[in-house]
N, C-alpha and C positions, 0 to 999 in steps of 0.2 A: 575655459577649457575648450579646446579645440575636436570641430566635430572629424570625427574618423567616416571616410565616405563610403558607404557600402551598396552593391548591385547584387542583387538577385533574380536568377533567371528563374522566369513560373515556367514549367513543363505541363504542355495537357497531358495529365494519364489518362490514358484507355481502359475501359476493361480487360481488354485481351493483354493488354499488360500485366498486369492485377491477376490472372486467371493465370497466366502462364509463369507467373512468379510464385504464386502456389503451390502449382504443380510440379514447379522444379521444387520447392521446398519439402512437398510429401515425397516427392520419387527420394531422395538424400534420407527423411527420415526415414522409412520403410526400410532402404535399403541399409542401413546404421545398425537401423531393431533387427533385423533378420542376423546379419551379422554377431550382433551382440547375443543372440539366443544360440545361434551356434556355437559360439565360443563357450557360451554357462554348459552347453551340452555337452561339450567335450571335455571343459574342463571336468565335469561331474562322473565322465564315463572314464575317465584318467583317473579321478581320486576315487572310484570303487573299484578299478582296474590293481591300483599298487595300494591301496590300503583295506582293500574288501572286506 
């Protein structure tokens, strides 16, 4: 069987990599959550508004 040749490049991570890739990840979800409670809000003042 014939070997398939493969290269992988090693990357130094930083921390401030790591730290700013978090950070981008919290700001997205916060900004998801916030969103998403808005909308349960509305929709809930929508369904006591036409079906009170």
């Amino acid at each position: 069987m014939a070997d398939a040749p493969q290269h992988i490049d090693f990357v130094e991570v930083k921390a401030k990599d790591i730290i700013a890739e978090r950070q981008t990840g919290w700001a997205m979800f916060t900004r998801a959550t916030a969103w998403g409670i808005g909308a349960i809000v509305v929709l809930l003042i929508a369904l006591k508004l036409f079906f009170g």
